[in-house]
MARVOKE-341629 format. One record per residue (C-alpha): residue in three letters; x, y, z. Coordinates in pm, whole numbers, padded with zeros to 5 digits, always signed. Example, Ala and Ser with C-alpha at 12.3 -4.5 7.8 and 13.67 -1.06 7.14 Angstrom:
2
Ala+01230-00450+00780Ser+01367-00106+00714
***
This chain:
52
Unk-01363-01737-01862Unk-01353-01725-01509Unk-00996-01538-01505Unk-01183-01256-01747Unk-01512-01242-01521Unk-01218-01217-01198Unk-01067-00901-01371Unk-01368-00728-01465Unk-01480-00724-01119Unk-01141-00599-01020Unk-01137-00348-01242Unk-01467-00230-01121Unk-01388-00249-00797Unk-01073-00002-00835Unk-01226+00230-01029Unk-01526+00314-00774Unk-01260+00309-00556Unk-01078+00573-00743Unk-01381+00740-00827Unk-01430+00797-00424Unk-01074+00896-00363Unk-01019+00595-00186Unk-00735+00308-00231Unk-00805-00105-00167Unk-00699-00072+00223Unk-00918+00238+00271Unk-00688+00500+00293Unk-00760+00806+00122Unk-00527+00890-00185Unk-00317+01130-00017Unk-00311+00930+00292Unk+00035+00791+00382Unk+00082+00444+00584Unk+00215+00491+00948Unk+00583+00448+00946Unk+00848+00385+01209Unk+01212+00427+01130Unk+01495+00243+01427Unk+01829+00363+01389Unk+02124+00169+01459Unk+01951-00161+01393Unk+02284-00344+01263Unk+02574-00293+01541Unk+02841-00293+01279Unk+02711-00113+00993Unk+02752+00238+00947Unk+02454+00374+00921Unk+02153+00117+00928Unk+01792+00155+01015Unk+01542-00033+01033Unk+01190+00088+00869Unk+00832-00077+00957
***
């Protein structure tokens, strides 16, 4: 009962978010996360990064 009662608020909860063009960490939907890409992370690869 209480697993149904969890969902249902969930599922009301993302769909006022969607309905405001908004996702569950606030950014808008065609927001993207800030991202940070370090090359040459791994000394002996060829060709590694690192991505935050």
């Amino acid at each position: 009962m209480s697993g149904e009662v969890s969902a249902e608020i969930l599922t009301t909860h993302l769909l006022d978010l969607a309905s405001k063009g908004k996702r569950i960490d606030g950014r808008g939907i065609d927001e993207y996360r800030p991202i940070r890409i370090e090359p040459g992370f791994a000394a002996n690869a060829d060709g590694s990064a690192f991505v935050h």
